[in-house]
Rosetta silent file (secondary structure, phi, psi, omega in degrees, C-alpha in Angstrom):
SEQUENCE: XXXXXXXXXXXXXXXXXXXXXXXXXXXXXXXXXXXXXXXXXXXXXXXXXXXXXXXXXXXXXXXXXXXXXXXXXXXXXXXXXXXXXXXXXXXXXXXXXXXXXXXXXXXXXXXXXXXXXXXXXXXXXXXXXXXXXXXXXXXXXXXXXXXXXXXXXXXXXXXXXXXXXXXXXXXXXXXXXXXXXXXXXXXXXXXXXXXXXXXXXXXXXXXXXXXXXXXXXXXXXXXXXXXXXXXXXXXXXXXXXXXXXXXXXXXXXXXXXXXXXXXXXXXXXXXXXXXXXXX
SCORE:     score description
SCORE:     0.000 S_00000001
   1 L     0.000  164.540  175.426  101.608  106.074   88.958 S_00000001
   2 L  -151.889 -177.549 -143.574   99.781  102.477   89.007 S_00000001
   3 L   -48.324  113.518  145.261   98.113  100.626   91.265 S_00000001
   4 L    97.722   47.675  164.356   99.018  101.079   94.632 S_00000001
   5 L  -101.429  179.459 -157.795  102.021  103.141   94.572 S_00000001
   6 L  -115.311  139.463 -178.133  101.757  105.777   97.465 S_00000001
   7 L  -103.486   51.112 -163.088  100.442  109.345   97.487 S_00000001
   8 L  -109.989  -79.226 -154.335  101.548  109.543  101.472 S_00000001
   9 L   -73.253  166.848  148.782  104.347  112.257  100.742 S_00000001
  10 L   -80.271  -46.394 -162.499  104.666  115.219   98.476 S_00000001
  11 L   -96.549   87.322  177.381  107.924  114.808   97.176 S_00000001
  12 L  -139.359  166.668 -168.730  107.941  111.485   95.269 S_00000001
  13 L   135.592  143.373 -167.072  108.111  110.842   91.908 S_00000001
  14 L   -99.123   -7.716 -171.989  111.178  110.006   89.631 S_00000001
  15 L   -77.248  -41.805  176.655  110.813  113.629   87.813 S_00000001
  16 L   -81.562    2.026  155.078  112.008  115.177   91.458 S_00000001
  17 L    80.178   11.360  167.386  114.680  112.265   91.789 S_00000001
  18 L   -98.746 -174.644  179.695  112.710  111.191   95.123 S_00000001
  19 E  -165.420  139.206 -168.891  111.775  107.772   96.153 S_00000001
  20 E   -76.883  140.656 -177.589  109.850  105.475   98.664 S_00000001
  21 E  -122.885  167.834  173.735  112.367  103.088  100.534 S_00000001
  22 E  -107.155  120.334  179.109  111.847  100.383  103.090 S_00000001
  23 E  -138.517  170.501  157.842  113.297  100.942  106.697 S_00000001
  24 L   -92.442  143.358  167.216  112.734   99.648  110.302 S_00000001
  25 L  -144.280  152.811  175.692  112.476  101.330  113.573 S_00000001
  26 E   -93.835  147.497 -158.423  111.734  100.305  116.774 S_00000001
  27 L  -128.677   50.551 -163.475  108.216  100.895  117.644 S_00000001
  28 L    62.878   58.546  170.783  107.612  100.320  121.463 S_00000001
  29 L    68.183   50.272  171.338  110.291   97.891  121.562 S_00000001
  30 L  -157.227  130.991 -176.402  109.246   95.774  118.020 S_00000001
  31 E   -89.811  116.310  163.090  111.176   96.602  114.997 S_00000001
  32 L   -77.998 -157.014 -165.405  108.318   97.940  112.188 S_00000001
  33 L  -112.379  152.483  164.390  108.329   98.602  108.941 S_00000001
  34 E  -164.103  109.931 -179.987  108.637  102.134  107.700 S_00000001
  35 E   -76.122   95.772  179.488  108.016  104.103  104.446 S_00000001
  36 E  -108.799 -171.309 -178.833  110.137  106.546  104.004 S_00000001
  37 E  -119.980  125.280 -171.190  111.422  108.863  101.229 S_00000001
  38 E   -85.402  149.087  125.872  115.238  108.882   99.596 S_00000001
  39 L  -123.058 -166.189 -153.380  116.764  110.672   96.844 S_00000001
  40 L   -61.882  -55.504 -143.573  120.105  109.767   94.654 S_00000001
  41 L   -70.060  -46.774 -168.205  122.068  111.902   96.374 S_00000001
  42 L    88.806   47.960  137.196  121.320  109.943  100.319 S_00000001
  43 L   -84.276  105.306  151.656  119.744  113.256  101.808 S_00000001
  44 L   -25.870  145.157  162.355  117.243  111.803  103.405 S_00000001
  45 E  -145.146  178.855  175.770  113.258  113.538  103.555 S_00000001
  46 L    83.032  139.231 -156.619  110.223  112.720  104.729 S_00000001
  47 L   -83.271   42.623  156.028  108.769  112.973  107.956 S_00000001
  48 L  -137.648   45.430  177.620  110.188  110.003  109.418 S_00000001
  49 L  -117.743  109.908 -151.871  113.658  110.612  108.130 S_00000001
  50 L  -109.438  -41.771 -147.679  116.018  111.756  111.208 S_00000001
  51 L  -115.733  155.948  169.950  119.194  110.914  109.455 S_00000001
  52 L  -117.091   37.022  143.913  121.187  111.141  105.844 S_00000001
  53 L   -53.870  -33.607  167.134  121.769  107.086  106.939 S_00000001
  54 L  -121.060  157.884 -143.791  119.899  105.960  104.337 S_00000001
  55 L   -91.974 -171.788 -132.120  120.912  104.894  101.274 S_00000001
  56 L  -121.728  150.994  171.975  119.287  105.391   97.891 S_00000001
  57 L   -94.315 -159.531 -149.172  117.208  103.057   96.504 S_00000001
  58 L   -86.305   -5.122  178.869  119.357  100.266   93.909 S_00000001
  59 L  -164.593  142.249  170.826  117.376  101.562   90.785 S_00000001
  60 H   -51.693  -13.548 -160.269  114.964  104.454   89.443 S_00000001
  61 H   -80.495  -42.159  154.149  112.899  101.246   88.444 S_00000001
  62 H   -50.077  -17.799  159.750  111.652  100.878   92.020 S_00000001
  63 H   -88.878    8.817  149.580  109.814  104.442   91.789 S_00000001
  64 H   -88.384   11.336 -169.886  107.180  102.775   90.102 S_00000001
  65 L  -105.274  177.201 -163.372  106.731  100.210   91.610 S_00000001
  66 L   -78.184  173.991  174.280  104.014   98.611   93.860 S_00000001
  67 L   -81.531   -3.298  178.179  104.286   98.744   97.578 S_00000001
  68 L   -90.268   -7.667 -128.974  103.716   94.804   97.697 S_00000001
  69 L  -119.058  -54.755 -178.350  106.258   94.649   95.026 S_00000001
  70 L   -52.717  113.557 -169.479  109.150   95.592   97.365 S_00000001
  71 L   -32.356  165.226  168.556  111.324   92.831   99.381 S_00000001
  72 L     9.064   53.583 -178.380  110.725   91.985  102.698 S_00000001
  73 L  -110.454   98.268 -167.855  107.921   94.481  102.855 S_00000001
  74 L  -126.710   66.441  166.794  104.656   93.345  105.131 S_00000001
  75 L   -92.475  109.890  168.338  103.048   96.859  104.945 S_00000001
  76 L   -91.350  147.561 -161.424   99.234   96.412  104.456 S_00000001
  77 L   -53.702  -17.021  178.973   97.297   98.098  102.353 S_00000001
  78 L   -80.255    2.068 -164.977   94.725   98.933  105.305 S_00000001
  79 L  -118.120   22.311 -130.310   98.140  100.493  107.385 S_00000001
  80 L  -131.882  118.307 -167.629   98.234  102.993  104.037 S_00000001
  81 L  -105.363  -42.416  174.309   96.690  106.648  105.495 S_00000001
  82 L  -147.569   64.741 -175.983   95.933  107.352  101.501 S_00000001
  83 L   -67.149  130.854  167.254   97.097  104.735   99.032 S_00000001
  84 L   -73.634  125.485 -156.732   96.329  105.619   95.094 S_00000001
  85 L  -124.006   -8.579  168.403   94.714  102.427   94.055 S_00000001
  86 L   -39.505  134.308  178.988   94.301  103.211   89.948 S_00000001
  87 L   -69.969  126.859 -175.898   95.039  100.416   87.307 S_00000001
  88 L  -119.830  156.302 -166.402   97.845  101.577   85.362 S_00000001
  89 L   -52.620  156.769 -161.758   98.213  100.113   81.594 S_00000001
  90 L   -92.204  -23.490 -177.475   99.099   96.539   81.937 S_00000001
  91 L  -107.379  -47.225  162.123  101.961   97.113   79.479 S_00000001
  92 H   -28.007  -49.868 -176.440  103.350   99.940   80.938 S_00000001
  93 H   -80.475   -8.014 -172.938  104.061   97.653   84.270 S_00000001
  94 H  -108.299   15.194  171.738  106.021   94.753   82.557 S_00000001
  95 L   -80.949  -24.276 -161.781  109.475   96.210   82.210 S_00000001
  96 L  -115.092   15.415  153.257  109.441   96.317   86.625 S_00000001
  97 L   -71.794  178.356 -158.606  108.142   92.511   87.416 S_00000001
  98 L  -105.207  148.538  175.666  110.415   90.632   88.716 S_00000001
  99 L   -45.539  162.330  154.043  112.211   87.676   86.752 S_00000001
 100 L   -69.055  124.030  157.166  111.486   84.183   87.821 S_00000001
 101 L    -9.054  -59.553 -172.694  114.059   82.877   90.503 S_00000001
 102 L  -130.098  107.149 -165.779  115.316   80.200   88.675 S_00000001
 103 L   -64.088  -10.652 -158.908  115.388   80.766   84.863 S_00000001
 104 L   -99.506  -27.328  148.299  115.568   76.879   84.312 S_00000001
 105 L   -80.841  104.140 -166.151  112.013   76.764   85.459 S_00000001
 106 L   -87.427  118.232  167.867  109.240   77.312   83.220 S_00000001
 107 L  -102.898  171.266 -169.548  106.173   78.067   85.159 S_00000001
 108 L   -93.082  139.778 -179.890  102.331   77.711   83.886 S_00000001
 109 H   -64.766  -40.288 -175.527  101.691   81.644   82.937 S_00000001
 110 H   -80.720  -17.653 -173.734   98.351   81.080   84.744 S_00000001
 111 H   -66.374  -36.436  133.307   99.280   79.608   87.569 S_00000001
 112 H   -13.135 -101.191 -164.070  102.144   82.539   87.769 S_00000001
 113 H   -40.744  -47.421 -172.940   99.286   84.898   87.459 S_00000001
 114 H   -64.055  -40.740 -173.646   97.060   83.431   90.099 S_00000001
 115 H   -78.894   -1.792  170.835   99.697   83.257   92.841 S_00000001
 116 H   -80.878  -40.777  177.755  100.277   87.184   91.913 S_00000001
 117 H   -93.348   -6.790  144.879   97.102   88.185   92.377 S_00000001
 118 H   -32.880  -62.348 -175.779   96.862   85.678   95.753 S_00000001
 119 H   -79.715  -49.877  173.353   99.689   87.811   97.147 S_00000001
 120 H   -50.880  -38.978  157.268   98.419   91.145   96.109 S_00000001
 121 H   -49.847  -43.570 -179.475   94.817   90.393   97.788 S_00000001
 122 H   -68.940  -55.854  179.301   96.959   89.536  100.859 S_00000001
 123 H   -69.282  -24.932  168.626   98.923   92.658  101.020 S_00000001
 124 H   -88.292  -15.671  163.557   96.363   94.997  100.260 S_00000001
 125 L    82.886   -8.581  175.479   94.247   93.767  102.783 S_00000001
 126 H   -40.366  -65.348  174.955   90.669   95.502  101.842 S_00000001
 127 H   -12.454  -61.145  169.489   88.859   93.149  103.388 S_00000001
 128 H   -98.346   27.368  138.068   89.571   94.137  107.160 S_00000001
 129 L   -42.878  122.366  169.135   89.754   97.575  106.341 S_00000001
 130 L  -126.892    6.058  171.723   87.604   99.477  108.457 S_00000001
 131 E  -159.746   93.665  175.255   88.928  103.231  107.638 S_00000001
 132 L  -111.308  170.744 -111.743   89.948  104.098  104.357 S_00000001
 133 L   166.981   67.991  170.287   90.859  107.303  102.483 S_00000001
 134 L  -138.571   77.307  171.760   91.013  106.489   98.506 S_00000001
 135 L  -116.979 -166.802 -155.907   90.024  109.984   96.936 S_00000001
 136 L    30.984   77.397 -175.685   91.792  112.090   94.375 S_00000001
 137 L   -77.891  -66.971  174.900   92.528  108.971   92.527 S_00000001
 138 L    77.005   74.059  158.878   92.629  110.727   89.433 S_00000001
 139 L   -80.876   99.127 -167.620   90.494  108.211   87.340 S_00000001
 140 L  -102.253  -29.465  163.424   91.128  108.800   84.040 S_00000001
 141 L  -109.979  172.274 -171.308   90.101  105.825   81.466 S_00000001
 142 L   -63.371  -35.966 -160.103   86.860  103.593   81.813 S_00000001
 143 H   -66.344  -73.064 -175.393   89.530  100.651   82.917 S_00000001
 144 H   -22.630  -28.673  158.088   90.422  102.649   85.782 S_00000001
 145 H   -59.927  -72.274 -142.672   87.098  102.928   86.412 S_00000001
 146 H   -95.103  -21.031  153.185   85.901   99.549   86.557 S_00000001
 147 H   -56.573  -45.963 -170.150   89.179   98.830   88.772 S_00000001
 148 H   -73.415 -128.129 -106.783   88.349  101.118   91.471 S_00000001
 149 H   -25.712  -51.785 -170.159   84.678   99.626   91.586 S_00000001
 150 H   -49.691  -71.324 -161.104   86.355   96.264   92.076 S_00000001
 151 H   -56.131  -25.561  158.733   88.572   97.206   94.970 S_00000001
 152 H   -59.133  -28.733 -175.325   84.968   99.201   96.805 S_00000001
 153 H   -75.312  -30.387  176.382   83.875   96.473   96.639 S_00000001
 154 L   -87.089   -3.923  172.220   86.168   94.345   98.649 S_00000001
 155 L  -102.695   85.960  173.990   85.444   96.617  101.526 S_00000001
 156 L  -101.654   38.758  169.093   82.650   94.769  103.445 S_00000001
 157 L  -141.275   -3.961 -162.942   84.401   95.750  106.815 S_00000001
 158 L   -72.769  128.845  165.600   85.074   99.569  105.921 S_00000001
 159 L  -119.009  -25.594  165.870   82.689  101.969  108.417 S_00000001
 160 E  -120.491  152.337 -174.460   84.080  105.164  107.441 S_00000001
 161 E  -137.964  110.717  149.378   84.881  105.594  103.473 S_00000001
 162 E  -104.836  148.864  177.537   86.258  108.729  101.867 S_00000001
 163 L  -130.309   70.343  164.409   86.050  109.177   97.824 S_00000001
 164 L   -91.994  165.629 -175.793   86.206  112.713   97.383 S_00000001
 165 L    29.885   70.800  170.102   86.866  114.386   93.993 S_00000001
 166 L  -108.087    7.753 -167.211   87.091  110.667   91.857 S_00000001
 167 L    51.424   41.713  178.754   84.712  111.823   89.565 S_00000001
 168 L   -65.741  147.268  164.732   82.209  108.700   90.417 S_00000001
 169 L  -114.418  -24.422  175.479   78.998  108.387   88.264 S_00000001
 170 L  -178.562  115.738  165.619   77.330  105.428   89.768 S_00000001
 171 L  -111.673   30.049  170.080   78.068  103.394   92.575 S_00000001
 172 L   -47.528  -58.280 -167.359   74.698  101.547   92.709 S_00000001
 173 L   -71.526   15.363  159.592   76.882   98.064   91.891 S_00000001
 174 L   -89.076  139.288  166.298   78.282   98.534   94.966 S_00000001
 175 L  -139.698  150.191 -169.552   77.555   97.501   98.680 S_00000001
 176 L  -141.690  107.824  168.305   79.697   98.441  102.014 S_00000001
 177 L   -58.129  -30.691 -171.209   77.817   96.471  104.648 S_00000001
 178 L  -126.508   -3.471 -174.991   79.324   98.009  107.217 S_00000001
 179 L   -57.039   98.796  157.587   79.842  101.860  106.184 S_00000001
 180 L  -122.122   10.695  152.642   78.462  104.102  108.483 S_00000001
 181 E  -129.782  111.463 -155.367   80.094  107.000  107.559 S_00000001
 182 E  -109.479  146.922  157.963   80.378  107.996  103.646 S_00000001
 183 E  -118.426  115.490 -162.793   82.081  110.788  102.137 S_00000001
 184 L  -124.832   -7.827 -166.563   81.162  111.483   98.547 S_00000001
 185 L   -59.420  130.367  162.404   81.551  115.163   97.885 S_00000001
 186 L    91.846   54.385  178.422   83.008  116.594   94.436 S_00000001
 187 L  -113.989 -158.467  164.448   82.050  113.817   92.595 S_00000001
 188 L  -133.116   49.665 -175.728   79.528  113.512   89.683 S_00000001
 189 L   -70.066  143.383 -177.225   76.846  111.828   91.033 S_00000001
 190 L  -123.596   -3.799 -153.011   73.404  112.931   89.595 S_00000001
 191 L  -150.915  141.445 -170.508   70.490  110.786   91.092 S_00000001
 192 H   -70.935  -25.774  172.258   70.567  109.562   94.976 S_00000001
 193 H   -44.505  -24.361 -147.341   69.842  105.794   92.995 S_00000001
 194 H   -80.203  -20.917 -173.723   73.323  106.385   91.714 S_00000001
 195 L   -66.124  156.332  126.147   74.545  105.595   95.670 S_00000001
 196 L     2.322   64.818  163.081   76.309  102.598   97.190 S_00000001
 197 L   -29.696  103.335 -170.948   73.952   99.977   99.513 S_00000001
 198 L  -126.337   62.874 -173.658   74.642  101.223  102.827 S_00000001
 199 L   -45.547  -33.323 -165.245   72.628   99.407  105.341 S_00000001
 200 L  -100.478    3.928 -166.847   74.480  100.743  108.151 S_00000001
 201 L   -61.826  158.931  166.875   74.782  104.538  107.275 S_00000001
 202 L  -136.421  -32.925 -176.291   74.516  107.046  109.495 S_00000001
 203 E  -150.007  137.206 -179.066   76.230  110.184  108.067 S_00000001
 204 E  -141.408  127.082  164.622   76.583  110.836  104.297 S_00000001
 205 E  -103.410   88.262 -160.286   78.231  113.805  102.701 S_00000001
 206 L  -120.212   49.424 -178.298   77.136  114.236   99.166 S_00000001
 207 L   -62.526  123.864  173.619   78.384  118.305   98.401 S_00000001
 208 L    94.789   21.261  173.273   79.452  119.362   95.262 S_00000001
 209 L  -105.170 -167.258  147.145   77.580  117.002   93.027 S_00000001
 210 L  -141.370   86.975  159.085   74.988  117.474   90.714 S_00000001
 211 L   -85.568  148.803 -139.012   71.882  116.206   91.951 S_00000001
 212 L  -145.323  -62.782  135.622   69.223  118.231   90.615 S_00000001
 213 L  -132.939 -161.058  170.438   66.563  116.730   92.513 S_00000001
 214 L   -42.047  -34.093  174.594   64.929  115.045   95.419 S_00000001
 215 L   -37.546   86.097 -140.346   63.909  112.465   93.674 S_00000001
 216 L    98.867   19.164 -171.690   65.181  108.895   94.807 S_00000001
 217 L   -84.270   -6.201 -159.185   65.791  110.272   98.204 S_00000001
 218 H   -89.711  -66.932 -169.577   63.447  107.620   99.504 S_00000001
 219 H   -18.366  -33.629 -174.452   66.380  105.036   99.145 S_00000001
 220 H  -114.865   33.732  126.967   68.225  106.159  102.308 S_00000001
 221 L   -79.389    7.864 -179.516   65.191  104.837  104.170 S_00000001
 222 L  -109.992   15.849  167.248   66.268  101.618  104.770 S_00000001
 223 L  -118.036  175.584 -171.531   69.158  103.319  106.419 S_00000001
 224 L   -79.853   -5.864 -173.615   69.800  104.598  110.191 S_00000001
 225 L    -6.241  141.259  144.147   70.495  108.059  108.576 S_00000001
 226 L  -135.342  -26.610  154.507   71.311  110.848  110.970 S_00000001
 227 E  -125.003  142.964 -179.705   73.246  113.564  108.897 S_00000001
 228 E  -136.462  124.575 -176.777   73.072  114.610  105.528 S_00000001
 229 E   -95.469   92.701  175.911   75.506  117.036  103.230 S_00000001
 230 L  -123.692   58.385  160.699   73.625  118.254   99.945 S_00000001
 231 L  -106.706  142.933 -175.416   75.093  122.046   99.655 S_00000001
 232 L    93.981   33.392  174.161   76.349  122.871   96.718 S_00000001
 233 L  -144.467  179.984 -165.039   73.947  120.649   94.547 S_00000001
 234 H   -84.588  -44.491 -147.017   70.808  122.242   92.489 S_00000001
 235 H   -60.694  -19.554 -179.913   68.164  120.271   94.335 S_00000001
 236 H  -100.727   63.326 -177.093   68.738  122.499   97.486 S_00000001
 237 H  -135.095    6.652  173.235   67.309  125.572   96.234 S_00000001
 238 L   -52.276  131.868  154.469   63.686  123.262   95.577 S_00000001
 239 L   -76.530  146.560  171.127   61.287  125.054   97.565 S_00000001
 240 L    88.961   23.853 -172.435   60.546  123.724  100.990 S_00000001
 241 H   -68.726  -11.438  171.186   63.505  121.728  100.323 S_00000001
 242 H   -84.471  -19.945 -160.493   64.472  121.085  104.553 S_00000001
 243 H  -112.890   -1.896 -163.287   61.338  120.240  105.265 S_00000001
 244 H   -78.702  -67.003  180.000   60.815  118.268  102.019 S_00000001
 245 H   -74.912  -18.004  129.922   63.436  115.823  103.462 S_00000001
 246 H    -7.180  -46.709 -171.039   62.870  115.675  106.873 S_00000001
 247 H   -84.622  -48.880  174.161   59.582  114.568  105.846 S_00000001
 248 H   -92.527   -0.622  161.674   61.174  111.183  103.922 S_00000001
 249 L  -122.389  120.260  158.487   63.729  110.716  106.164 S_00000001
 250 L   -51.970  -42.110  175.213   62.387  110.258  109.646 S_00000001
 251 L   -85.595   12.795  164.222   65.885  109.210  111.752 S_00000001
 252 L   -72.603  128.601 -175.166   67.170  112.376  110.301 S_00000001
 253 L  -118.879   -5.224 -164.891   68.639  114.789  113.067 S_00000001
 254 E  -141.069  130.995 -176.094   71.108  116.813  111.037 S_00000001
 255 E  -131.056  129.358 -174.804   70.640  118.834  107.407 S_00000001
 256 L    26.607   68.224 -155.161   73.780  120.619  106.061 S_00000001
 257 L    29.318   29.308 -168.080   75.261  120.955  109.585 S_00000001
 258 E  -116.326  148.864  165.264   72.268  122.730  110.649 S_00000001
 259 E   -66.965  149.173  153.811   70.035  120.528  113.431 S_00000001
 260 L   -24.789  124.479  131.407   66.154  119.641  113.030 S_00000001
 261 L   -77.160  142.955 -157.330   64.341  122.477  113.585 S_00000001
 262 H   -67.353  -29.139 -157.666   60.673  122.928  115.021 S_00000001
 263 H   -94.642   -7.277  166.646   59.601  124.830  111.568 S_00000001
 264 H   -41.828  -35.570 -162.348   61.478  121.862  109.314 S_00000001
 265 H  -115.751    8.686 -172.851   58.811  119.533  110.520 S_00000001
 266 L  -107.002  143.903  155.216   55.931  122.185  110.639 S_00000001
 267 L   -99.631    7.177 -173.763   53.208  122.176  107.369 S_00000001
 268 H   -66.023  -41.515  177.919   51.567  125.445  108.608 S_00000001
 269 H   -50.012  -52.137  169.302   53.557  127.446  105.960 S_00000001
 270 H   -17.176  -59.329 -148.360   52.982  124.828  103.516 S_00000001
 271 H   -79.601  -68.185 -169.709   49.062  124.816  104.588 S_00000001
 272 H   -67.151    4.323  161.848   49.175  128.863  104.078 S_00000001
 273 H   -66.378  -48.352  167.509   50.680  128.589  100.736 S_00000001
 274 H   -92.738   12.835  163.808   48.186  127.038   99.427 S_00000001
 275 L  -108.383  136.970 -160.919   45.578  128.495  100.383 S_00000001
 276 L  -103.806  119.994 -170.677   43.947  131.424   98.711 S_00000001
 277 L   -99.421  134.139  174.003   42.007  134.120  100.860 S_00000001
 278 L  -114.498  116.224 -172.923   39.188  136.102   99.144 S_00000001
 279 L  -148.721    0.000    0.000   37.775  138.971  100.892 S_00000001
């Protein structure tokens, strides 16, 4: 798939012969937009498919294509419950643009290009995103990589963010301004530096990594922290490891779902560890 065809359904895909189509319904008396799923045949699927009314779409060429790509389509990428956002080879994509209008008119290639990626910035809409959903991505080259950074990046309005299982390594060159809830778990993060600037956090899930230890943990003191997810990573088998972090994050109230506890915040064990009695 390439960028920003839709993971919403199971059964899509041209190897199962299904396909996303564009329909309308009325929607408390305003006709929307609606993505639904087709195949050759006109049985309708997909769960907003009541009918075998609609028709197929006009070419297999169209299951590959983007969702911005599609006529009279003003679906935004923020109205998207889990869009797959991956860069797909650049050559791969240039048998399904669309022709120029008028063949007698030679346009400037960049100016072409610029008014493509104008309307694709418009339709996906990151910007006023404030609750996205872009994991299992399935990044597989470096480009792909360094696209999804771009498009985190365009989310200064996002407040809750999930990326689970994208295989991230460092999102340091990132900042989400407005994030106060992050989901990061079954990724391959190794060092808490390796996070996002997240001024506004409050709850971070980072399970299933491999952070190894505490170290850099100081970093999500400049945030509002109030829960934190590290099970499943090496660092929580450190001894004294609840009470280790407690101790650098103060506005913490929550540690691997369990609340602050009186003995989290107590040094008497601590104190009798280290001390040696001779009698």
């Amino acid at each position: 798939m390439s960028e920003g065809t839709l993971s919403r359904y199971s059964s899509y895909g041209s190897s199962s012969g299904f396909a996303p189509s564009l329909s309308t319904t009325s929607v408390t008396g305003q006709s929307q937009p609606v993505l639904v799923v087709t195949d050759p045949t006109g049985k309708a699927t997909g769960g907003n498919a009541r009918n075998n009314t609609l028709p197929p779409l006009p070419s297999s060429r169209y299951c590959h294509s983007r969702w911005y790509d599609l006529r009279e389509n003003d679906v935004k990428g923020d109205m998207l419950r889990a869009p797959r956002i991956r860069e797909g080879p650049v050559k791969g994509d240039r048998q399904y643009r669309k022709p120029p209008e008028d063949v007698n008119v030679v346009e400037d290639p960049d100016n072409r290009r610029l008014k493509r990626r104008n309307f694709r910035n418009e339709m996906e809409n990151w910007e006023n995103t404030t609750c996205a959903n872009l994991s299992f991505q399935d990044l597989g080259d470096d480009f792909q990589h360094g696209h999804f950074l771009k498009t985190l990046r365009r989310l200064i309005r996002c407040e809750r963010l999930q990326l689970l299982d994208n295989s991230l390594t460092d999102l340091s060159s990132v900042s989400l301004p407005q994030c106060t809830h992050l989901y990061l778990q079954g990724n391959s993060l190794h060092s808490f530096k390796q996070l996002p600037r997240t001024p506004a956090l409050k709850h971070l899930t980072l399970s299933n990594n491999g952070i190894e230890t505490l170290s850099g943990i100081s970093v999500l003191r400049k945030t509002p922290i109030e829960s934190l997810v590290l099970s499943g990573n090496h660092c929580t088998f450190q001894e004294n490891y609840r009470r280790k972090i407690f101790k650098e994050l103060p506005s913490l109230k929550r540690l691997d779902g369990t609340p602050k506890l009186p003995k989290d915040t107590s040094e008497d064990d601590e104190t009798k560890s280290a001390t040696c009695v001779i009698s």
